[in-house]
C-alpha positions in Angstrom: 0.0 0.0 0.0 1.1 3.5 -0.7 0.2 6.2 1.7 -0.3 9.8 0.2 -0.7 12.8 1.4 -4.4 12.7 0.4 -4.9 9.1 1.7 -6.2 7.4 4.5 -5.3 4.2 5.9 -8.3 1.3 5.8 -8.4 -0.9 8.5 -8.6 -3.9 5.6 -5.1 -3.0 4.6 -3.4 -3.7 8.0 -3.1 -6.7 9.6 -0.9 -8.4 12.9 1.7 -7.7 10.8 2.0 -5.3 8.0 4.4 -4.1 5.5 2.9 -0.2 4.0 5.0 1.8 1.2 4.9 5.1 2.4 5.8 7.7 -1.0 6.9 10.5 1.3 6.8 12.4 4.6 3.6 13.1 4.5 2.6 9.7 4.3 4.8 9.1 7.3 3.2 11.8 8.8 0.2 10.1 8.4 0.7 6.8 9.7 2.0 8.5 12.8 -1.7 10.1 13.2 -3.9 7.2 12.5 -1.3 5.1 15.2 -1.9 8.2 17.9 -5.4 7.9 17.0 -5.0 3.9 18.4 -3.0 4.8 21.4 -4.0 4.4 24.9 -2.7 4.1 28.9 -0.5 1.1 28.8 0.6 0.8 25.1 4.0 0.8 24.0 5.3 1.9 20.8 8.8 0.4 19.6 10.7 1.8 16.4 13.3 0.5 14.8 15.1 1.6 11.9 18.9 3.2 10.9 19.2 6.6 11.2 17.7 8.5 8.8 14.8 6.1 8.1 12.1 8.5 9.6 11.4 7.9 13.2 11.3 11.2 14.5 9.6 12.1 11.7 6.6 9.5 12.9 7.1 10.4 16.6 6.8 14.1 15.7 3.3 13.3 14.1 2.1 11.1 16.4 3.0 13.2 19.3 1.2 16.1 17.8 -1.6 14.3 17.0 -2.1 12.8 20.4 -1.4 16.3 22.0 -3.8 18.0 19.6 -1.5 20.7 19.1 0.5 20.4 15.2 3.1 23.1 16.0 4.3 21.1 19.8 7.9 21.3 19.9 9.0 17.6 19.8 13.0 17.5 21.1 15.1 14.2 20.2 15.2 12.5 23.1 19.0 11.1 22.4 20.5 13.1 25.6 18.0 13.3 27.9 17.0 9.8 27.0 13.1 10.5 28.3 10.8 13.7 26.8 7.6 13.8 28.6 4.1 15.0 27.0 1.1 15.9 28.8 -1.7 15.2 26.5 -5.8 15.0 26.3 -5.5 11.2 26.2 -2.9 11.3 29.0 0.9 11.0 29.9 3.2 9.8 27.1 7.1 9.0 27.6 9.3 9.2 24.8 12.4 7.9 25.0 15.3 7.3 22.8 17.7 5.0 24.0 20.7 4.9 21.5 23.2 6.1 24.2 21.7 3.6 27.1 24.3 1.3 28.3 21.8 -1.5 28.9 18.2 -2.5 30.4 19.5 -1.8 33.6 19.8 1.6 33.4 16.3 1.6 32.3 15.2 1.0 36.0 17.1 4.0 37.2 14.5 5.8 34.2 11.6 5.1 35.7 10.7 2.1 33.4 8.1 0.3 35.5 6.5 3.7 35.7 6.2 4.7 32.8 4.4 1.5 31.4 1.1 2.5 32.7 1.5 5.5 30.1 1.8 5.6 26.9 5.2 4.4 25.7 7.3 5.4 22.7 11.1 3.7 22.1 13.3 4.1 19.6 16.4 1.9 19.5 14.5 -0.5 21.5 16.7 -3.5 20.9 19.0 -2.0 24.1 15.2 -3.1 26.0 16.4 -6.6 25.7 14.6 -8.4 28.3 12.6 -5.7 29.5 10.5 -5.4 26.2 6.7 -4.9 26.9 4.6 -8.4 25.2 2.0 -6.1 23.5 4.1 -3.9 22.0 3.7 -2.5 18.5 6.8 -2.5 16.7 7.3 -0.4 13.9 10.0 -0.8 11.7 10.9 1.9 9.3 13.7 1.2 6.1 14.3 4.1 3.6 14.1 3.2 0.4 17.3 4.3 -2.3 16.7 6.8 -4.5 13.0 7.3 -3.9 13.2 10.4 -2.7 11.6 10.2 1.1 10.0 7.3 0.6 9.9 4.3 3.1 8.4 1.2 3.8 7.3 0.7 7.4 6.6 -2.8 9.0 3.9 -3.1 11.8 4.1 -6.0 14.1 2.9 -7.2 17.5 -1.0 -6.0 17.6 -3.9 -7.5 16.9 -5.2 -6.3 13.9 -8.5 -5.1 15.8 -5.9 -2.8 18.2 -5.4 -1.1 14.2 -6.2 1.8 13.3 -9.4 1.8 11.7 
């Protein structure tokens, strides 16, 4: 599937798990809504990707989105390793955990915590045991010379928990 900027996203087109093609940024941009729009206490968001293959680009979008406000300033979390949001649908931790030296460190973050909010990781493979079950896990690759375009693959919810 190929998200525009003009396009939604069906609920028959995603499944458990999911590849999309998404042409640009604004159809990045728009997966990160319709997954904000999916979001509640207790979720956990994981994504994966290289640098560069959009990430903060979703986090941005869904951020905003859940936070109802499209120009909220969305920091990298890379040094402070946690950003916290205040939004309508409640508390959201993002966190970025490139520079983490390990899941241990995760307990001096406030990880147990934080689980009963809304969740966002990227680089979670430093998680390693400490990886929530029901995670989604979205996993962004950039696509060569295609100008901004990416596919993303979705893993790890029920296709009912999709956005519809």
């Amino acid at each position: 599937m190929s998200l525009t900027p003009s396009s939604s996203l069906p609920a028959s087109s995603l499944s458990a798990s999911s590849t999309l093609l998404l042409a640009d940024q604004a159809a990045t941009e728009a997966l990160g809504r319709h997954i904000a729009d999916a979001l509640r206490p207790g979720d956990a968001v994981l994504l994966e990707g290289s640098l560069g293959a959009g990430k903060s680009t979703l986090v941005r979008a869904l951020l905003r989105h859940l936070a109802d406000d499209p120009a909220l300033d969305v920091p990298s979390p890379t040094y402070t390793l946690v950003q916290s949001y205040n939004t309508p649908r409640g508390a959201v931790a993002h966190l970025d955990l490139w520079r983490l030296d390990g899941p241990d460190a995760l307990h001096e973050l406030g990880w147990d915590a934080l689980l009963k909010d809304i969740v966002i990781v990227e680089w979670p493979d430093r998680l390693e045991d400490l990886r929530p079950d029901q995670a989604l896990t979205i996993r962004l690759e950039a696509l060569p010379d295609n100008d901004g375009a990416r596919h993303a693959h979705l893993s790890g919810w029920p296709a009912e928990r999709l956005p519809r």
